[in-house]
Steps between C-alpha positions, in 0.01 A plus 500: 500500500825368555389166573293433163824610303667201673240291446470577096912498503447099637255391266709718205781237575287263374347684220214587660430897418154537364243647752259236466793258570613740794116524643434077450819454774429767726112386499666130577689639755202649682288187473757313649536730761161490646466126474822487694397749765126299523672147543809612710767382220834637560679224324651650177489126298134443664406902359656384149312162500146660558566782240591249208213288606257856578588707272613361166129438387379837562840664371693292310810292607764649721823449272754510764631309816470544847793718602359765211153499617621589839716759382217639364260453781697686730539756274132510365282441818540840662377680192174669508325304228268773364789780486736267357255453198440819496888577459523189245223661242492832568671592127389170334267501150402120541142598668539349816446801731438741282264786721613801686328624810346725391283335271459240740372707739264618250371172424477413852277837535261326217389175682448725850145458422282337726313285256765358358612167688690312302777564281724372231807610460641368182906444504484630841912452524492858314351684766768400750596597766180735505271238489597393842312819618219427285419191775566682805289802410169297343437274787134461374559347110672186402775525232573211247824538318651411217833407341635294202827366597537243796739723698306785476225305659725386744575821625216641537349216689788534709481863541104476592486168692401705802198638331172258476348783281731418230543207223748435255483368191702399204369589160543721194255766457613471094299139490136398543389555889283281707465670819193357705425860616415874299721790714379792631841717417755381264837658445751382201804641397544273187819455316508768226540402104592115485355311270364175616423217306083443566223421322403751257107432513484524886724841493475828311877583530833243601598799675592403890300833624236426301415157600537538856246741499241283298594226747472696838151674381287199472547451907412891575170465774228670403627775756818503458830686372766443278805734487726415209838608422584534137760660238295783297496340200201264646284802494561583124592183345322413200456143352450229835523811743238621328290238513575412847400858569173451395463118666560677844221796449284204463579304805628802691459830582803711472489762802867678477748517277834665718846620342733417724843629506823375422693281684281341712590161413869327497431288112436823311568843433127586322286718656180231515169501571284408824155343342227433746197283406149504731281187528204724466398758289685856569339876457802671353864355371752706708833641305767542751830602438741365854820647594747485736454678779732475896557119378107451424284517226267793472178576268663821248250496260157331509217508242140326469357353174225293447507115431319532172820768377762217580275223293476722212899508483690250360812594737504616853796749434526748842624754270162505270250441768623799657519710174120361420440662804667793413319540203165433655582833699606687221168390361275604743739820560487643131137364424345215307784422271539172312789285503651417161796293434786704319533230206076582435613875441771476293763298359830402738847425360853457586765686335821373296748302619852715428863395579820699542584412193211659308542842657665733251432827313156460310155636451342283761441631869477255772256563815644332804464507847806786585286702271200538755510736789229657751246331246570696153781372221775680493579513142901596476748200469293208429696252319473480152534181248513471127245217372226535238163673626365164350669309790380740775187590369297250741678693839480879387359705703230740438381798697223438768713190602545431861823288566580321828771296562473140501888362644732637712441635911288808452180543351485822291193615255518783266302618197558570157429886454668537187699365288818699378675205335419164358485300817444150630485328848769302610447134672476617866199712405139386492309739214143547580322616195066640570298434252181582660362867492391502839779449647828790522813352466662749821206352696667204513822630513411625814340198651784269406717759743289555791575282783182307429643429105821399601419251761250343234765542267738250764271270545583356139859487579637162419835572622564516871740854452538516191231601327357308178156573405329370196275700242187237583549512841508851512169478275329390799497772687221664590510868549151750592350660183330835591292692276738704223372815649688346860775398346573852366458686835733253672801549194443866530531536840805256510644747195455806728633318814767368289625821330536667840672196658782556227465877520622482878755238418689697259467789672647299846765370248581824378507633886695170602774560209512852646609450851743213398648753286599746814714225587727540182 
């Protein structure tokens, strides 16, 4: 677009560069425009008088004289308005269109309904230039939009002033509302993680997410949707989250909770969350993961849990609802099994902190995570350190252990068969001591690795790669406890399935090394 570069190189002149700034002229320009077309004014000073007099209310005083203005006119009044804004924001993180098609499209897809009439579209500027769609293609609702700055309502008045369906108005969805009307469908992409400064007794968090969404719910119809975007943290949050979690069960029914991909919207880089709130009471929560498919977003995983399983939780994590689904399966697959949290069968701690420094020739073996592979310890060149066993004594390790690690990008669990040297866990390793006698300590060994384990395991990640996973937090995991009798059929069958797995692989090894030699 050859012609906005002029136009931003004019106003740059004048130290004009932001995109705001850029999108307040051009927006001038195209007011002016069509009240000069309607009233036949050709007259450049007559054009400059009615914009001053027009336009300086509704977007703040022109600071420039004539000749500039109609510099910029001719420049500016050819542009398409919509792709020029489009071009202007299209890499900016200030949250004034901030939504790709594609989830656009999608959201557009979730007020098709026929019962739904009117809708609210909070901030609506985000959803440009898709939203102009939205008007053309529901002929049979009424939209009311909102924005918070007097520019942005400007435009989008502008932009829709052909459309009777649709009315704009100024407010911020992170103060009290008043509308005169509830809303059949209600879409909101709020702002993600500012703090705003509100009144702690009407609001559970000062988080900008979380009080648009307490605002926006209390004007939900009876019948009606809400779909709400949100960073991920809103669904595990503890503290206000938490207690805004538990405000909405009680005014509304939560009906799908949808992980969307990444970058779907310009202000952020997360992968967030699509929340969708029902007027009415729902049969089943749906758990749907969305991705990316020709430009669109398509359904790749989708679960159904009941209302009363999402209540119980104090989070609304994707990752456990789908792994307390998981485990429900494995339930009812390997029989009647209770569910016991790991920190009720035995005692959970992490190892000891060691530097660089500290490693030299001693007594002391360290366990780390290099020393784990295919699920058994591999007990040749751990590090070794030369302390007092008084010191250590509280991480030693003892046999019957099961270790998994606790930082780092891999998950890997082993047990402690034996013990060949005075040994203790290192800081990156979680110990896992049983100190019930119903329970076998390779049991859960092999829980913690099957897929089912290790996505439980995740789901008390706190970092977003990295992995850091507390001793308490992994305490809380709850893992099926069959009978002992059970438990020892499934370790010997792994043991025999195991023992030929590595039989073949040293015998391919041994094969492998063979060949590569003929080419000595």
């Amino acid at each position: 677009m050859n012609e906005l570069y002029q136009f931003k190189k004019l106003l740059a002149k004048r130290g004009i560069t932001e995109p705001e700034q850029v999108a307040i002229e051009l927006l001038r320009i195209h007011l002016t425009r069509e009240f000069c077309a309607e009233h036949h004014i050709k007259d450049p000073h007559q054009r400059y008088a009615w914009m001053q007099e027009e336009t300086g209310e509704r977007l703040g005083f022109f600071q420039g004289e004539p000749t500039w203005f109609e510099e910029l006119y001719r420049l500016g009044e050819h542009l398409d308005l919509v792709s020029a804004m489009n071009q202007l924001f299209r890499h900016d993180r200030s949250g004034v269109m901030v939504c790709k098609p594609p989830l656009a499209n999608y959201l557009l897809e979730r007020i098709m309904s026929p019962h739904l009439d009117n809708v609210l579209v909070a901030e609506a500027h985000k959803l440009l230039p898709d939203l102009i769609d939205w008007c053309q293609v529901c002929l049979d609702k009424s939209f009311v939009f909102t924005a918070p700055e007097k520019w942005q309502v400007e435009l989008l008045r502008f932009l829709f002033r052909n459309e009777p369906s649709v009315t704009v108005i100024r407010l911020s969805i992170y103060h009290p509302l008043d509308f005169e009307q509830d809303f059949d469908a209600i879409i909101a992409i709020p702002a993600f993680g500012v703090k705003m400064d509100v009144d702690s007794d009407r609001y559970f968090t000062r988080e900008s997410e979380g009080i648009a969404l307490q605002n926006l719910l209390d004007f939900l119809s009876s019948q009606g949707e809400m779909h709400a975007v949100v960073p991920s943290r809103f669904t595990f949050s503890g503290a206000g989250f938490q207690k805004l979690r538990e405000w909405i069960l009680r005014h509304a029914f939560l009906s799908r909770i949808a992980k969307l991909p990444q970058g779907l919207l310009n202000s952020s880089g997360i992968r967030p969350y699509l929340l969708t709130f029902s007027g009415q009471a729902v049969e089943e929560v749906e758990i749907v993961k969305l991705e990316l498919e020709q430009e669109s977003l398509a359904v790749a995983e989708m679960k159904q849990v009941a209302p009363q399983l999402v209540k119980q939780r104090e989070d609304w994590r994707f990752e456990v609802l789908y792994e307390q689904l998981a485990l429900e399966r494995l339930e009812a697959a390997l029989g009647s099994y209770r569910l016991e949290k790991l920190a009720d069968l035995g005692e959970l701690f992490r190892g000891k902190s060691i530097t660089k420094q500290q490693v030299k020739e001693g007594s002391i073996h360290v366990l780390n995570i290099s020393n784990i592979a295919d699920g058994e310890i591999e007990w040749t060149g751990l590090d070794t350190i030369d302390e007092p066993i008084r010191k250590v004594r509280r991480y030693e390790l003892k046999a019957g252990d099961v270790v998994i690690t606790c930082r780092g990008t891999v998950i890997k669990v082993g047990i402690v068969r034996e013990l060949p040297f005075y040994t203790i866990a290192s800081a990156n390793l979680i110990v896992i001591r049983m100190a019930q006698s119903q329970i076998e300590s390779e049991y859960v060994k092999i829980f913690l690795e099957s897929p089912t384990g290790l996505k439980s395991v995740r789901t008390f990640q706190r970092g977003s790669k990295v992995m850091n996973i507390h001793p308490d937090d992994l305490g809380e995991l709850e893992i099926p406890v069959p009978a002992l009798e059970k438990q020892h059929q499934l370790i010997k069958k792994y043991r025999q399935e195991q023992k030929l797995f590595l039989e073949a692989k040293e015998r391919w090894q041994k094969m492998r090394q063979t060949i590569y030699d003929q080419f000595t």
